[in-house]
TIRO-2110 file (N, C-alpha, C; in Angstrom, 1 decimal):
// TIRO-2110
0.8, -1.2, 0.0, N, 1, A
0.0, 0.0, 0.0, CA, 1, A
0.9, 1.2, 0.0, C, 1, A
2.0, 1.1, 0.4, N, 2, A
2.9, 2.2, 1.0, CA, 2, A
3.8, 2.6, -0.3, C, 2, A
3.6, 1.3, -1.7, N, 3, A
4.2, 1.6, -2.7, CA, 3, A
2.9, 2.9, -3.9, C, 3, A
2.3, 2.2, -3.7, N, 4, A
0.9, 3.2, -4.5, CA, 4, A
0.9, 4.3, -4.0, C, 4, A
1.0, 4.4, -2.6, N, 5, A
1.5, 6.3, -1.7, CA, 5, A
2.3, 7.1, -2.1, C, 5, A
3.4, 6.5, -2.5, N, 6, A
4.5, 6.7, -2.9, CA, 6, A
4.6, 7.2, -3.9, C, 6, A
4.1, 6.0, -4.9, N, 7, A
4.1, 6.4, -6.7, CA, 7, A
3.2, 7.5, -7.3, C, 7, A
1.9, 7.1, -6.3, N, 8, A
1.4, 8.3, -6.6, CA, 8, A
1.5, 9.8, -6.1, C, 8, A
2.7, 10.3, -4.9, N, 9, A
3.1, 11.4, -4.5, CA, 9, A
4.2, 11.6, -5.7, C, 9, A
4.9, 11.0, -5.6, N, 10, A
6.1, 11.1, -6.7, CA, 10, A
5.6, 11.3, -8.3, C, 10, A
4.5, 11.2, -8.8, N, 11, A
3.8, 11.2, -9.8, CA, 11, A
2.8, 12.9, -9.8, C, 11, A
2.9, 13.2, -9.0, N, 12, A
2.1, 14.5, -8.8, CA, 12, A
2.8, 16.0, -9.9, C, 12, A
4.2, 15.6, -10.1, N, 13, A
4.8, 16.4, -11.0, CA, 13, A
4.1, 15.8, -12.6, C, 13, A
3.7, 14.7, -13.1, N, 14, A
3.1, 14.9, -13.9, CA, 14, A
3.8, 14.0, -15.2, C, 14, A
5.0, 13.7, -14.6, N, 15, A
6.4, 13.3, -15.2, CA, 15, A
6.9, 11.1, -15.0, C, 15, A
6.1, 10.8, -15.8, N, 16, A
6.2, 9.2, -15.8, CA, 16, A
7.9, 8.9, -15.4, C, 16, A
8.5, 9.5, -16.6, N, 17, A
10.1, 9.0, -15.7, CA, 17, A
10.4, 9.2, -15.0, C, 17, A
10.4, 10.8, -13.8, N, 18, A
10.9, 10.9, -13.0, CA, 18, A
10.3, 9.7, -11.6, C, 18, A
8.6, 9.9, -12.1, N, 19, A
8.2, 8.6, -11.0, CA, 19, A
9.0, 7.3, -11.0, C, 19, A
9.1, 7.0, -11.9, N, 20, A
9.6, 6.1, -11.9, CA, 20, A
11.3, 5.4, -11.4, C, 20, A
12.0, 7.0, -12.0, N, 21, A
13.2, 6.8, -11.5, CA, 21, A
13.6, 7.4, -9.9, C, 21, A
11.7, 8.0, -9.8, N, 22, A
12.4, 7.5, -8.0, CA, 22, A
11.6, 6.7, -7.0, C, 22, A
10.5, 6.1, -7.4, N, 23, A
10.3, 4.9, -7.2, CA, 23, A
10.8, 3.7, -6.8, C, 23, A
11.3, 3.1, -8.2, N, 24, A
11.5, 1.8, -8.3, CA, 24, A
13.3, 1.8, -7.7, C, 24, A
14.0, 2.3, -7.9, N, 25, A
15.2, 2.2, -7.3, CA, 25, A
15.3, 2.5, -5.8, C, 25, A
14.2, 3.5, -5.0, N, 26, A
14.2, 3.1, -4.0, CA, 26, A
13.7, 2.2, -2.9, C, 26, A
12.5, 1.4, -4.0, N, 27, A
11.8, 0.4, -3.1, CA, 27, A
12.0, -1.1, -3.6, C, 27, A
13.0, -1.0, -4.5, N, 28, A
13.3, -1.9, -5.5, CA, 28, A
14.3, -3.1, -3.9, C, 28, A
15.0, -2.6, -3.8, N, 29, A
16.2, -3.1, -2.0, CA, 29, A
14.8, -3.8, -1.3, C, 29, A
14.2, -2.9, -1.0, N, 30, A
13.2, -3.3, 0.1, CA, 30, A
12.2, -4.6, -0.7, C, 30, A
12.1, -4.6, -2.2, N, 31, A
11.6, -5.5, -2.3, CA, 31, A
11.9, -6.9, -2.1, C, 31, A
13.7, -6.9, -2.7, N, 32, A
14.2, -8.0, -2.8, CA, 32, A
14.6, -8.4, -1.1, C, 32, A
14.9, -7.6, -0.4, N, 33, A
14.8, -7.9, 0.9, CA, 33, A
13.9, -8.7, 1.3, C, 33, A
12.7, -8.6, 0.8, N, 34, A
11.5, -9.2, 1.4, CA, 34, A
11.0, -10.3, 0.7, C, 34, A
12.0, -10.6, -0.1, N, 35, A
11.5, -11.8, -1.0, CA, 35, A
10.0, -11.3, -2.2, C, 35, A
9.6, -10.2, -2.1, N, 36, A
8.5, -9.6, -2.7, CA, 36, A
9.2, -9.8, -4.5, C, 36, A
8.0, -10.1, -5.2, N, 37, A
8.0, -10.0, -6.3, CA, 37, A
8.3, -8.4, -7.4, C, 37, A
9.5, -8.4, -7.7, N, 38, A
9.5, -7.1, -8.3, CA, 38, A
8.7, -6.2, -9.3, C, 38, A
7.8, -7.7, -10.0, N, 39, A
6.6, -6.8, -10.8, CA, 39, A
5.7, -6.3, -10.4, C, 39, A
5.6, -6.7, -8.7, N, 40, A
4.3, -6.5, -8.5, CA, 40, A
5.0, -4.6, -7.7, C, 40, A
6.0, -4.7, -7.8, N, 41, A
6.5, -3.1, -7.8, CA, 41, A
6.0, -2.3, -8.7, C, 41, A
6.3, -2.8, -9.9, N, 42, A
6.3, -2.0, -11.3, CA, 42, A
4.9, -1.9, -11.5, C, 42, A
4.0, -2.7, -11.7, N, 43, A
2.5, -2.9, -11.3, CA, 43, A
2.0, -1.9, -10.6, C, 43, A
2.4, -1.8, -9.6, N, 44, A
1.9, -0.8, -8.4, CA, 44, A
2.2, 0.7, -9.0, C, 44, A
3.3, 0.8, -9.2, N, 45, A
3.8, 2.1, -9.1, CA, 45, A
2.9, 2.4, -10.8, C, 45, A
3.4, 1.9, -11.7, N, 46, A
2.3, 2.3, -13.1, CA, 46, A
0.8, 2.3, -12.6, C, 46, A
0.3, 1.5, -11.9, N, 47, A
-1.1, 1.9, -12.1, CA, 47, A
-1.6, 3.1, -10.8, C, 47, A
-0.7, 4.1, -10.4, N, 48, A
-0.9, 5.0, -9.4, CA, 48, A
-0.3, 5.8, -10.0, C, 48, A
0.6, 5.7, -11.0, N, 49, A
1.5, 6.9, -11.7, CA, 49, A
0.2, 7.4, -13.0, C, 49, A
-1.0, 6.2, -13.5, N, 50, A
-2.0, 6.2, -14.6, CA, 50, A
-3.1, 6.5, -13.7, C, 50, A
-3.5, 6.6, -12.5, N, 51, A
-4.1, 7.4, -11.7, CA, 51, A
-3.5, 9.1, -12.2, C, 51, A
-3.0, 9.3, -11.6, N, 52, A
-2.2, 10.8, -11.0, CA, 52, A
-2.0, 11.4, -12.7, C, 52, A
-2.1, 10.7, -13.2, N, 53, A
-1.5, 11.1, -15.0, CA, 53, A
-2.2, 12.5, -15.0, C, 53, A
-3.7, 12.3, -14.8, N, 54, A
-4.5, 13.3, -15.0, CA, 54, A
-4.3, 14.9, -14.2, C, 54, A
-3.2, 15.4, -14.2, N, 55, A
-3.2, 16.3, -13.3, CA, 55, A
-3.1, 17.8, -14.4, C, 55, A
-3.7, 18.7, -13.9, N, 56, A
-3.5, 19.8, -14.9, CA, 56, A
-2.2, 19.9, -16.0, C, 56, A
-1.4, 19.8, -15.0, N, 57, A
-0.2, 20.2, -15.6, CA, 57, A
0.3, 19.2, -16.2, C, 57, A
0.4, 18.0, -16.2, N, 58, A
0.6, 16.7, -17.2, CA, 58, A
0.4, 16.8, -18.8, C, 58, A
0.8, 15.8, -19.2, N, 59, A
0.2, 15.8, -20.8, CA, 59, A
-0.7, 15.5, -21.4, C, 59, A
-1.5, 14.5, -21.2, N, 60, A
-2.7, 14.3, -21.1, CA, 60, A
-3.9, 15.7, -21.5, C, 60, A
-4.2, 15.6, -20.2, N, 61, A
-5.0, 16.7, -20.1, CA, 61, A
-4.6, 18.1, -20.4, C, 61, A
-3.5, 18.4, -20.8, N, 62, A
-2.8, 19.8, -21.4, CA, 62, A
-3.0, 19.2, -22.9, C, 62, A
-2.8, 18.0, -23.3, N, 63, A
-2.8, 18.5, -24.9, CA, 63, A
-4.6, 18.4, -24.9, C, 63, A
-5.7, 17.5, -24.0, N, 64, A
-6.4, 17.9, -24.4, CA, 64, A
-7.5, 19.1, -24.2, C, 64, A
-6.7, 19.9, -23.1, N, 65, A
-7.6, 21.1, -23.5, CA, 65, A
-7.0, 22.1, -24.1, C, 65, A
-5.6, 21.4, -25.2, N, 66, A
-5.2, 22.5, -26.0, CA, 66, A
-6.0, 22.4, -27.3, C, 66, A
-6.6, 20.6, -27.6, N, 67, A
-7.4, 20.9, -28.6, CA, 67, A
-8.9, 21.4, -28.6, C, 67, A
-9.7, 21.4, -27.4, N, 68, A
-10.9, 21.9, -26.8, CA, 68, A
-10.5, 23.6, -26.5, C, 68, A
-9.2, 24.2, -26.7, N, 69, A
-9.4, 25.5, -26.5, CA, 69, A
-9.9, 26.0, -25.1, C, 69, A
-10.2, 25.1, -24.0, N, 70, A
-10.3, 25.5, -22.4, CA, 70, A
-9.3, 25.5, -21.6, C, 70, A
-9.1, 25.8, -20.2, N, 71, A
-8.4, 25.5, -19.5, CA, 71, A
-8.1, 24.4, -19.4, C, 71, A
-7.0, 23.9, -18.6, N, 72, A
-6.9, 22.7, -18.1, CA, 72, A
-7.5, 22.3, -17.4, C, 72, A
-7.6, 23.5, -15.9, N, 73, A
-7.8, 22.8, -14.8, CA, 73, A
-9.7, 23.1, -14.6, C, 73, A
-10.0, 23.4, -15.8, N, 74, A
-11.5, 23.3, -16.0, CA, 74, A
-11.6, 22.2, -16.3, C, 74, A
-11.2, 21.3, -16.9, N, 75, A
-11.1, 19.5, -17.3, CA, 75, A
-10.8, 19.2, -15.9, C, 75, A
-9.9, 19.0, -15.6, N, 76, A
-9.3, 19.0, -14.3, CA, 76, A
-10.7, 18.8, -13.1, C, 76, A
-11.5, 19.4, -13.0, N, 77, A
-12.2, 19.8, -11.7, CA, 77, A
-13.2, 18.1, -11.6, C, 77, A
-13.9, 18.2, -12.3, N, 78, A
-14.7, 17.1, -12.4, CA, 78, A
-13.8, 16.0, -12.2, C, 78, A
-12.8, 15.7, -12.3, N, 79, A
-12.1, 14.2, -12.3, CA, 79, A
-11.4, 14.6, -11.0, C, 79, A
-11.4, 15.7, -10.2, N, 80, A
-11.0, 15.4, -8.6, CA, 80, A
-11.5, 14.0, -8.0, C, 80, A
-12.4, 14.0, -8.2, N, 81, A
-13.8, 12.7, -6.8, CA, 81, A
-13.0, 11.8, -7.6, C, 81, A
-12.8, 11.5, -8.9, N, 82, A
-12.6, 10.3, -9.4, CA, 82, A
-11.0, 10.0, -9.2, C, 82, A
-10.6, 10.8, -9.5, N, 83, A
-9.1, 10.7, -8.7, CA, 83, A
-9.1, 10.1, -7.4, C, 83, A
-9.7, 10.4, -6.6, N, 84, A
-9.8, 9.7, -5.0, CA, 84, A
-10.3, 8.9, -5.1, C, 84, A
-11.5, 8.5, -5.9, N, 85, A
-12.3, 7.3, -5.3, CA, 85, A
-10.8, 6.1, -5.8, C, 85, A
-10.5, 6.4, -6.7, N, 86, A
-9.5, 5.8, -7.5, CA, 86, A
-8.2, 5.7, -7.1, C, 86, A
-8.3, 6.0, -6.3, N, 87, A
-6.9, 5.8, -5.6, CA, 87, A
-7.1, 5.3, -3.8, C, 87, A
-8.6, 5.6, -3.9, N, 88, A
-8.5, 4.0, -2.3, CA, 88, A
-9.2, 3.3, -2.8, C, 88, A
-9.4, 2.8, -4.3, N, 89, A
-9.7, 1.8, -4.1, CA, 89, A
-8.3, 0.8, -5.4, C, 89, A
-7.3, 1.5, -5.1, N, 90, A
-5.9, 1.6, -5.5, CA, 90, A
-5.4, 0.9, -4.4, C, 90, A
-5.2, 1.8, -3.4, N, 91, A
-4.8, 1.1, -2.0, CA, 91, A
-5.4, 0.0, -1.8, C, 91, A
-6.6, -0.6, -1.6, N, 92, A
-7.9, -2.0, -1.4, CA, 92, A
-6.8, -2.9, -2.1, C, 92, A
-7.1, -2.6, -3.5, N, 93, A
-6.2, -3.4, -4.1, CA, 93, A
-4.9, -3.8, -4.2, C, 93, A
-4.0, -3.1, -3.8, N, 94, A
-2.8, -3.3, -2.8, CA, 94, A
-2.7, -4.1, -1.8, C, 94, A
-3.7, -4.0, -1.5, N, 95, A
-3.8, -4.9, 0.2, CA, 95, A
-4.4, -6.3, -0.4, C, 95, A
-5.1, -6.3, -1.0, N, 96, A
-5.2, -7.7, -1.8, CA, 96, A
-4.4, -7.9, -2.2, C, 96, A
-3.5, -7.7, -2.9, N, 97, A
-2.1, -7.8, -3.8, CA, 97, A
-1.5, -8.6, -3.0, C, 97, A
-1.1, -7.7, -1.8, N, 98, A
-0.2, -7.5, -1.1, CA, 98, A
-0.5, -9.0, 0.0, C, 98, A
-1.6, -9.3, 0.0, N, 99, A
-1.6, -10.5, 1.2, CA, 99, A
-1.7, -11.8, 0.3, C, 99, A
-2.0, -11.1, -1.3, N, 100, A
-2.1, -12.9, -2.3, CA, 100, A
-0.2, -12.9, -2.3, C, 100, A
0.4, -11.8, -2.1, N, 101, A
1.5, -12.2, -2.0, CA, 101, A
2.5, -12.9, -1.0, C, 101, A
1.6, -12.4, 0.0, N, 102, A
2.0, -13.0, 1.7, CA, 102, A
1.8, -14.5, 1.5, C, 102, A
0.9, -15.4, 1.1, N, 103, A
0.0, -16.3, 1.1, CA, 103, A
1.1, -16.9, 0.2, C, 103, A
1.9, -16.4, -1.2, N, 104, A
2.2, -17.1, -2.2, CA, 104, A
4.1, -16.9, -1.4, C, 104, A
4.5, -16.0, -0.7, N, 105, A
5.6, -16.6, -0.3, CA, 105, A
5.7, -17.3, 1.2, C, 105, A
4.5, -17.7, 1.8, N, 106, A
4.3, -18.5, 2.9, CA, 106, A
4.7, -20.2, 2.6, C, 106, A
3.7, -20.4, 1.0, N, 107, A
3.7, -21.6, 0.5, CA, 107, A
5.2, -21.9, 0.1, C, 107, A
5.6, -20.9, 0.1, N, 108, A
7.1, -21.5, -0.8, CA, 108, A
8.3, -21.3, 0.0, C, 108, A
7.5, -21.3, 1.4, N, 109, A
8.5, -21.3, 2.4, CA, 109, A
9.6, -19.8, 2.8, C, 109, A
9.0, -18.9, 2.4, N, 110, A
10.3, -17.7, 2.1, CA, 110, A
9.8, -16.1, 3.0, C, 110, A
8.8, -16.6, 3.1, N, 111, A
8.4, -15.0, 3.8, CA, 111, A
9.0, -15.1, 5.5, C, 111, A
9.8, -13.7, 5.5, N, 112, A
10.0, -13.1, 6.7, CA, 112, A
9.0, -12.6, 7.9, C, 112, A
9.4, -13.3, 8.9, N, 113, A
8.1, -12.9, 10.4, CA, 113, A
9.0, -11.9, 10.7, C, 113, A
8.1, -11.1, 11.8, N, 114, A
9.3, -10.7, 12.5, CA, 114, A
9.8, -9.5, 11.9, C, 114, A
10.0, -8.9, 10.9, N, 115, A
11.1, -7.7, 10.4, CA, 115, A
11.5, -6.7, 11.3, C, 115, A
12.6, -6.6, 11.8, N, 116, A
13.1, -5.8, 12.6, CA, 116, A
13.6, -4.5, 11.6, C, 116, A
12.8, -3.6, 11.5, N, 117, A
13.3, -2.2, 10.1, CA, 117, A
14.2, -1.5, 11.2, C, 117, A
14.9, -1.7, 11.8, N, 118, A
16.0, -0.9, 13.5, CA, 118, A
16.8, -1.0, 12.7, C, 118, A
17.6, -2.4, 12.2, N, 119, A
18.7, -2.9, 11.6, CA, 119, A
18.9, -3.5, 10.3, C, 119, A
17.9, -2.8, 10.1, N, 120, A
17.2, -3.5, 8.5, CA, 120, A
18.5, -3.2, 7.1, C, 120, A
19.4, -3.6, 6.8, N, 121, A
20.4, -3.4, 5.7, CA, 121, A
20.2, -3.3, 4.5, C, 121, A
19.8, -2.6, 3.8, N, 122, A
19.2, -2.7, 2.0, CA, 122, A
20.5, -3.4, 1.1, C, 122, A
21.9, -3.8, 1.8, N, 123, A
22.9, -3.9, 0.6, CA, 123, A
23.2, -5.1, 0.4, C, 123, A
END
């Protein structure tokens, strides 16, 4: 859940690479730490960076109210609520994700009890 927070705060500039390039390299340690599957990084962080896309200042919605001749953030206003509803139910699904993932490295023997984050070493 704490990745979709993320992606989607880092995504607020409007800028798919920059999300990305500070995203995934910083939670990328903590995945492998955790035995966590890395796509389900990339997964996360794209579909909260395709949330947030929609932001005035983005491209999207700038080139299309450059062809409608309006503002942006007159497009912009109406897709606030939807923005949010869409983004907890972003998180929900993270948390589903996130425990079919718990579940799939229980079975295979590999998940960490316990994490002590005090002493926690990413290297």
């Amino acid at each position: 859940m704490a990745t979709v927070i993320i992606g989607a705060i880092a995504h607020l500039d409007g800028s798919g690479a920059s999300t990305f390039l500070i995203t995934i390299p910083a939670l990328l340690p903590l995945y492998k730490k955790l035995n966590m599957s890395p796509y389900m990084l990339v997964m996360l962080v794209g579909m909260s960076a395709s949330i947030m896309n929609m932001v005035p200042w983005g491209g999207p919605l700038g080139r299309t109210a450059a062809v409608l001749g309006v503002d942006s953030s007159e497009l912009w206003q109406p897709l606030i609520p939807l923005q949010g509803v869409q983004l907890v139910l972003l998180i929900a699904s993270a948390a589903l994700i996130g425990s079919l993932e718990k579940k799939r490295l229980q079975k295979k023997d590999m998940l960490i009890e316990g994490v002590n984050f005090d002493n926690f070493n990413l290297d």
